[in-house]
SEPA-866524 format. One line per 8 residues: number of its first residue (from 1); for each residue x negated, y negated, z negated of N, C-alpha, C. Coordinates in steps of 0.05 Angstrom, whole numbers. Each point is the difference from the previous one (the first is absolute). Layout:
NUM) X/Y/Z/X/Y/Z/X/Y/Z  ...
//
This chain:
1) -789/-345/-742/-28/-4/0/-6/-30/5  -11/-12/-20/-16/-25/4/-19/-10/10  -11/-10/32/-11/0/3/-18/-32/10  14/-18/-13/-16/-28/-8/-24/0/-21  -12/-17/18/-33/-5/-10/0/-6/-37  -7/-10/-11/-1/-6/-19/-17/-25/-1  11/-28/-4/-8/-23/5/-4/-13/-25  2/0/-23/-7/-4/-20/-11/10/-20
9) -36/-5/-1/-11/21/-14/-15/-8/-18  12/-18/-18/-10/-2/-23/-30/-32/-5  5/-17/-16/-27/-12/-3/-29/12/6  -7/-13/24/-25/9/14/-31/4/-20  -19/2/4/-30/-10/-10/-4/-25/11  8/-2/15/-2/-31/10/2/-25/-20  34/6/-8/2/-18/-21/-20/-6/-21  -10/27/-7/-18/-1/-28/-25/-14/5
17) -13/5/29/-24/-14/13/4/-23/-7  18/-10/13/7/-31/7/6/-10/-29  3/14/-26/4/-7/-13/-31/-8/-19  -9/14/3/-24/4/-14/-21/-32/17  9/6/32/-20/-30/1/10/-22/2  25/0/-18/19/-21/-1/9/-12/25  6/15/17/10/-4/24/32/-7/4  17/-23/9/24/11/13/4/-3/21
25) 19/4/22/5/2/20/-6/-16/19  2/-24/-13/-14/-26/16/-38/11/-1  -8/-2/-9/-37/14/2/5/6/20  10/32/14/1/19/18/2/-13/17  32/-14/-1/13/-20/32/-32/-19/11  1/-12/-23/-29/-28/9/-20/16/10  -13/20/-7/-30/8/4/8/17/13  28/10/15/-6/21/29/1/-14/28
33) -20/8/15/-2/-19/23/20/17/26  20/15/-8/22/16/11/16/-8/-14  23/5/16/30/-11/-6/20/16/-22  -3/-7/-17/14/9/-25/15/-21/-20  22/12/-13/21/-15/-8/-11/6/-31  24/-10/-19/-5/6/-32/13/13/-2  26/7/19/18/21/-4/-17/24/3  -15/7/22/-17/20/7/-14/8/-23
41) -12/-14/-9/-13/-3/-26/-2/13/-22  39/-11/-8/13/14/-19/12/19/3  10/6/25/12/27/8/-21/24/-4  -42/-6/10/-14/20/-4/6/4/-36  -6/-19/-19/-4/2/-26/21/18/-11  27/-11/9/20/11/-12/3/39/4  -8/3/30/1/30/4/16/3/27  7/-15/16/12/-8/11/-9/11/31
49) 4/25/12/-18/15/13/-2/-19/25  -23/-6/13/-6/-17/19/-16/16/27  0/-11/22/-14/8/20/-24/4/-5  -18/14/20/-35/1/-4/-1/-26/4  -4/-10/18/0/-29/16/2/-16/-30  23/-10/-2/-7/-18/-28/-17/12/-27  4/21/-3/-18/12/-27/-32/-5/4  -8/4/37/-21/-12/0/-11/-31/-7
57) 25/-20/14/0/-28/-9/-1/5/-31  13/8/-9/1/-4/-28/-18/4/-9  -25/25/3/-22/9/-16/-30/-19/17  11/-7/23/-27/-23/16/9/-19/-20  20/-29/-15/2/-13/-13/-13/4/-26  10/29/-9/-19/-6/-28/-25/12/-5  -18/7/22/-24/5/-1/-12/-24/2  13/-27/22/-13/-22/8/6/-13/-34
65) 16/5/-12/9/-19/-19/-20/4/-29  0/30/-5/-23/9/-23/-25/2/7  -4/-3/28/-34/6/-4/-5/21/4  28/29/-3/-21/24/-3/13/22/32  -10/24/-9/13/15/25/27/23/-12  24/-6/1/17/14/1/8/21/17  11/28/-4/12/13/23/30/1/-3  13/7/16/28/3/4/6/22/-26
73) -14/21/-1/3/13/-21/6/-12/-40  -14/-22/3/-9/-6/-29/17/-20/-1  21/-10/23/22/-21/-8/30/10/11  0/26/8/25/9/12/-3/20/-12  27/18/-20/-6/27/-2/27/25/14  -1/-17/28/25/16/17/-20/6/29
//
C-alpha cells in the first residue's frame, strides 16, 4: 500500500493566468510585498504542491499584480 502524497500535479491555472496577462515570475516576485522567490513561483505554475502559507503569497502577488480579485480556487486545482 502506497501511501505518499502525490506532489506533482500537473500545470496549474496559474500558469495560464499569468500567461494571458503576460506575466512571468519576476511580475509576482516584484509586486509581492511578502517574501517570495521565482522558484516559488514556478514551482506554484508548474503543479508543484505547495503549502497554504505560500499559495496564499502566491495568489496576494497576483491579485496586487492584475488589478483583479483572485481566489485560491481559480489558480490552484489541488
Amino acid at each position: 500500500m502506497n501511501n505518499e502524497i502525490e506532489r506533482d500535479l500537473g500545470e496549474q491555472p496559474l500558469a495560464k493566468i499569468m500567461a494571458e496577462h503576460g506575466f512571468k515570475s519576476n511580475d509576482l516576485v516584484s509586486s509581492s510585498t511578502e517574501q517570495i522567490t521565482h522558484k516559488m513561483v514556478s514551482r506554484a505554475a508548474k503543479g508543484r504542491r505547495l503549502n497554504l502559507k505560500i499559495q496564499y503569497r502566491i495568489l496576494n502577488a497576483l491579485n496586487k499584480a492584475a488589478g483583479k480579485q483572485y481566489a485560491l480556487k481559480d489558480i490552484f486545482n489541488y
